[in-house]
N, C-alpha and C positions, 0 to 999 in steps of 0.2 A: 504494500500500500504506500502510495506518495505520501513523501513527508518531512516537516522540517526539523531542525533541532533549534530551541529556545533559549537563551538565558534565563535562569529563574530569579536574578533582580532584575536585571536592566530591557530586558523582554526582546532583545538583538536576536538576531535572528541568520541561522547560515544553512546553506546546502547539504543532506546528510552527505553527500558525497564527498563532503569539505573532511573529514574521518576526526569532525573536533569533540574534546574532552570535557574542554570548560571554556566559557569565554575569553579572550585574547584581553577584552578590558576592564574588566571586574574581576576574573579568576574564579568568577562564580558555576555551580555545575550548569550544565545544558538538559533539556525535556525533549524526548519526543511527543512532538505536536500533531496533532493527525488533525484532518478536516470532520468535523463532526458529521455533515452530512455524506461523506465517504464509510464513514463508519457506520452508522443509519445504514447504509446500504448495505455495505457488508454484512450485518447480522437480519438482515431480512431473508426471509418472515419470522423465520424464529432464528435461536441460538443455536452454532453447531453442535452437532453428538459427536461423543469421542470417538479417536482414530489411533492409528498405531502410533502417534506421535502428537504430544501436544502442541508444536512446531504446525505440523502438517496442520489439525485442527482449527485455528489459531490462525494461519496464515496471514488471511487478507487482513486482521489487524495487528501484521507488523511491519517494521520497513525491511520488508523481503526484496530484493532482485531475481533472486534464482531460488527458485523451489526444490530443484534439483540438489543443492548443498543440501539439504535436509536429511538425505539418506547419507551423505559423507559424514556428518556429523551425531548423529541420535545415538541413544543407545533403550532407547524404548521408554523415554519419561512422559508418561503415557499423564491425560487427568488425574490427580490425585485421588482417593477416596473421602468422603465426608458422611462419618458414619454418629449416629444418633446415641449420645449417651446412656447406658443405662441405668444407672446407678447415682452417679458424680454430681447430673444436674438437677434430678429431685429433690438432694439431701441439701442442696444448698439456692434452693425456688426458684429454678431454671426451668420454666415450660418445656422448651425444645432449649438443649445443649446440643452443639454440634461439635466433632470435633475435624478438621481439615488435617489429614498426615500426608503433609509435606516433608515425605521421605520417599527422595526419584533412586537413581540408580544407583548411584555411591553414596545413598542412605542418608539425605540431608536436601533441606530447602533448595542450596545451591544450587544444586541442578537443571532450575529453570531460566535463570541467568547465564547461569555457564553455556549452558547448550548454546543457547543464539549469539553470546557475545564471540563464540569458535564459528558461528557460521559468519558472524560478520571480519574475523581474519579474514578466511577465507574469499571471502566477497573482496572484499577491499586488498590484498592481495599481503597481509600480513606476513612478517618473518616470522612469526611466534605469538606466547600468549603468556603472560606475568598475572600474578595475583599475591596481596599479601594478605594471608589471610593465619585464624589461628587454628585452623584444622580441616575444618568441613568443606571451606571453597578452596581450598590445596588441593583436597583432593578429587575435589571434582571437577578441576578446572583441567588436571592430570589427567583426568580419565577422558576426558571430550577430546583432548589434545591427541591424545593416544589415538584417537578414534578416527580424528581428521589428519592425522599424518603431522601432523605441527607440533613443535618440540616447545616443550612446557619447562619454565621458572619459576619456583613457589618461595617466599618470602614469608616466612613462619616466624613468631616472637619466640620465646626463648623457652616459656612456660605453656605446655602443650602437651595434649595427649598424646604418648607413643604412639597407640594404635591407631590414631588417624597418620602422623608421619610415614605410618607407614604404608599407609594406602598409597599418599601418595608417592613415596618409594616403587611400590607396586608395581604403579601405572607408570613407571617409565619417568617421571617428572626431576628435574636436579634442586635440589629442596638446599635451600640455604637459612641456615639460622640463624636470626640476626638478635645481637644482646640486647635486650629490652623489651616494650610491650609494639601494640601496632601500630602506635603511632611511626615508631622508630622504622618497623617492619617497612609499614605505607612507604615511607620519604623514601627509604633506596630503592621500592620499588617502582615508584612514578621515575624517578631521575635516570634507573637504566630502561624502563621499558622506552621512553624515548630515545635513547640516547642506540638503542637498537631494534627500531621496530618493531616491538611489541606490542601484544594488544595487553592493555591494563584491565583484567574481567573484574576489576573492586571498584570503590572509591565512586570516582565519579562518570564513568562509563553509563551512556544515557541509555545504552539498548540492552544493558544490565536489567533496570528498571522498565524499558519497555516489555522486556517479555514477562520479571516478576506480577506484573499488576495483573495479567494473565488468570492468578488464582483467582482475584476476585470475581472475575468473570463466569470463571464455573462455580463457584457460590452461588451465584446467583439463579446459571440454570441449574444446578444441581435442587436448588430449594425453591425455586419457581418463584423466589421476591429475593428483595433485599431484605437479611437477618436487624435484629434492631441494635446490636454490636457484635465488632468481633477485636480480638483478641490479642496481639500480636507479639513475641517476643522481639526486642530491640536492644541492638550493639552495635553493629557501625547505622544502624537506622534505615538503611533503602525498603525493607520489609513493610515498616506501617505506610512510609511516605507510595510506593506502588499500590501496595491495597488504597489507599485513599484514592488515587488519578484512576483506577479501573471503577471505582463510585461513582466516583464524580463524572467519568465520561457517560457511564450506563444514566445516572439524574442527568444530564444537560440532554442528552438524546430522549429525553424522557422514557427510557424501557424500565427503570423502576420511579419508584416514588418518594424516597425520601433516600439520605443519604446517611448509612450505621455510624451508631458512636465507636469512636476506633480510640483505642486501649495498648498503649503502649507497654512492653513491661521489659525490667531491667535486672540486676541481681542486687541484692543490699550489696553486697562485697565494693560495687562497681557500678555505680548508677548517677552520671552525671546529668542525664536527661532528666532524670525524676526530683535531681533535686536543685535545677532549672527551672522545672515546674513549679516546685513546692515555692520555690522562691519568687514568684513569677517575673519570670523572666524571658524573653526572647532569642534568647543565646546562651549557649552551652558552654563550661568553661571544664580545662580536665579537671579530675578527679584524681587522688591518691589508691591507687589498688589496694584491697584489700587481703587477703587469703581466701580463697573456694576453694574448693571441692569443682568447681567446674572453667572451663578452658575456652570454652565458646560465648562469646558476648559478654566478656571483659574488656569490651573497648572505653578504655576512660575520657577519649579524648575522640567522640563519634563522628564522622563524617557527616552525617545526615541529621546530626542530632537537632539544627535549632529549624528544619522544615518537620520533624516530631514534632515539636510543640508546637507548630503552626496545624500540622496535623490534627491533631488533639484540641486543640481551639476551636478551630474550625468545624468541626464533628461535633464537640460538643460533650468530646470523650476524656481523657485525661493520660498520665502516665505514673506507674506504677513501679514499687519491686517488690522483692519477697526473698525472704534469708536459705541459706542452704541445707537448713534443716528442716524450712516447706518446702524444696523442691524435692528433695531428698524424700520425704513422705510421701509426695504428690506423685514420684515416678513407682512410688510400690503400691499405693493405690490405682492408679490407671493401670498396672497388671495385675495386680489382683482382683477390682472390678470392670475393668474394663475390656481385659487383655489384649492391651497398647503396654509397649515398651518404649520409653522414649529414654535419650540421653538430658542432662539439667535443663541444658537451654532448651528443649524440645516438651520440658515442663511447663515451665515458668509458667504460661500464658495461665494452663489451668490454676498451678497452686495461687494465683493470684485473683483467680474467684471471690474469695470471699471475701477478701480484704476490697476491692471494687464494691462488693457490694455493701461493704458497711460503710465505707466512706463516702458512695457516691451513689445522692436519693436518686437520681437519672438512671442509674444501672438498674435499682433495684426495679425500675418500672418495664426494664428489658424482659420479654418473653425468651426470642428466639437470639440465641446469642452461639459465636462460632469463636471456636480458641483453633489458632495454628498450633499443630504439634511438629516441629521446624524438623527432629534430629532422632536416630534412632538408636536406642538403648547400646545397641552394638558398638556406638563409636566412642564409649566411655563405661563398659560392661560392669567395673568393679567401684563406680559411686554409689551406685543403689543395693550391690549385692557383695559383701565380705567372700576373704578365702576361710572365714570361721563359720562360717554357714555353709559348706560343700558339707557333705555329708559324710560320715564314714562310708567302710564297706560292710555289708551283713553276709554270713554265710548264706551261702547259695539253698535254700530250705523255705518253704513256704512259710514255716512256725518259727524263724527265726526275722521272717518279711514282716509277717501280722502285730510279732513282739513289739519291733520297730516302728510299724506306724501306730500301734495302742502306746506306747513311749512318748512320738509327737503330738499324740491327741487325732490321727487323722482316721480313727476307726474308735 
């Protein structure tokens, strides 16, 4: 679909074919802008059903050239699923809880960014693709790269979960560790990806964000309306800021009718957007890190963070965190009633239910409310669940099986 890219202050405007990151005179990030009555068109009569690819799907609202790259690059990150609470949103006066598992193929949100921002190397006739990220977009920026034949740089901060390093190890990707957190990460990776044609798939990369807003879209046809909020976890922030522009295109086109309160959420450890918020304020300033238990959306110093709060204004919604001992809960609850396994960051949105709803009388008037669950349990296995909790071994014997579970109480 034809299109341009925007400044998001100064509202400048350039050619997508210009291959720009951020304004030349502000330094501010760029939007893709679509024409609204193009898009009106494109989703007439109704919204697409899924396909083997949410890419393919999805098409004619991106800035696609060649549809053809699509099968160079996929690796089958097909719709997500958006499946109905059982349990989680009764206990805490949630009509309908939704929950969105935003876990593609290398088991994390990323995926939906990465995918297009690899087909836009390719388009554009890139040397390569950089990302600094703290695990999840490493390695799945690795994994696309792998996919399209383009040789991957991953920019990791310092404190990191092994088993995603190793993913992208995995996939073929040259992982550099750089001392500090990601601010430090970011800065060498914007200064070489220029400096060698790379494509930057983080930061401020605008078809990042074109294809993330993407979820909200099947939200929507998934629940045949817009939900009355949803949920989002937030670290370097592109998350809530695309969920809002996939809203707000679906209201201005009028295919829904109102526009969700959107809910930022952060970790206590690490949470400079929230307490931006609390302070009210329009700008983000970093934060001192604190100690987690979790490695993903630790960014103290957010890229995205003071269009969050414009986000959250704007909606009507707010920004939140929650300490590591609600996520920590929140992930052995959603598998034990839910059986969703998610990694912290792939928590948060829920464990912060409640706290939303006691602070904020607007939520509590929410019905239909949808949490992103961003990451999966797998990419951080031993938060939720000790090596003192594996079980011994029992003699091979039925009566020594039945002992063992009348012991745990499971009989």
């Amino acid at each position: 679909m034809p299109c341009t890219l925007e400044c998001r202050s100064c509202g400048k405007t350039f050619c997508e074919t210009e291959r720009r990151m951020a304004c030349p005179d502000c330094r501010e990030p760029l939007w893709v802008k679509y024409d609204l009555e193009e898009l009106r068109r494109a989703l007439s009569p109704v919204m697409p059903g899924p396909e083997d690819t949410f890419l393919r799907q999805w098409r004619a609202l991106l800035p696609l050239e060649d549809e053809r790259l699509i099968d160079r690059v996929s690796l089958g990150e097909t719709e997500s699923p958006l499946l109905r609470s059982r349990s989680i949103g009764t206990r805490r006066g949630i009509a309908d809880l939704r929950f969105k598992l935003e876990m593609g193929p290398t088991l994390s949100l990323k995926d939906r960014g990465t995918a297009f921002c690899t087909l836009k190397a390719l388009e554009h006739g890139y040397a390569g693709v950089s990302i600094a990220s703290s695990g999840n977009n490493a390695a799945s920026v690795a994994a696309y790269a792998a996919r399209a034949g383009l040789p991957a740089v991953v920019f990791i901060q310092e404190q990191v979960s092994p088993s995603k390093v190793m993913k992208s190890i995995a996939y073929g990707a040259t992982v550099v560790r750089v001392r500090g957190g990601m601010p430090e990460a970011s800065r060498v990776c914007a200064e070489l990806s220029g400096r060698f044609r790379w494509v930057n798939c983080g930061g401020p990369n605008p078809f990042r964000v074109a294809a993330k807003r993407l979820a909200g879209y099947e939200i929507v046809r998934q629940l045949g309306h817009a939900p009355d909020a949803v949920v989002v976890p937030c670290g370097g922030g592109a998350g809530l800021v695309a969920m809002y522009e996939s809203f707000r295109e679906l209201l201005d086109m009028g295919l829904i009718r109102k526009l969700p309160r959107l809910y930022g959420v952060q970790l206590s450890a690490c949470n400079p957007t929230e307490t931006a918020w609390l302070e009210g304020r329009d700008t983000v300033t970093p934060v001192e890190k604190k100690p987690s238990l979790s490695d993903a959306i630790m960014n103290n110093d957010p890229f995205w963070g003071k269009y969050d709060l414009a986000v959250a204004k704007r909606s009507g919604g707010g920004i939140f965190s929650v300490s590591d001992e609600e996520f920590v809960h929140m992930i052995r609850e959603l598998g034990r009633e839910e059986g969703l396994f998610t990694e912290p960051a792939g928590s948060v949105a829920v464990a912060a239910l409640e706290k939303i709803r006691r602070r904020d009388p607007a939520f509590a008037a929410c019905e239909s409310v949808v949490c992103t669950l961003t990451g999966h349990g797998l990419n951080a296995p031993k938060v939720a669940v000790s090596d003192a909790e594996l079980p011994d071994a029992v003699p091979a014997t039925a009566e020594a099986a039945i002992a063992e579970l009348e012991r745990r109480g499971a009989l």
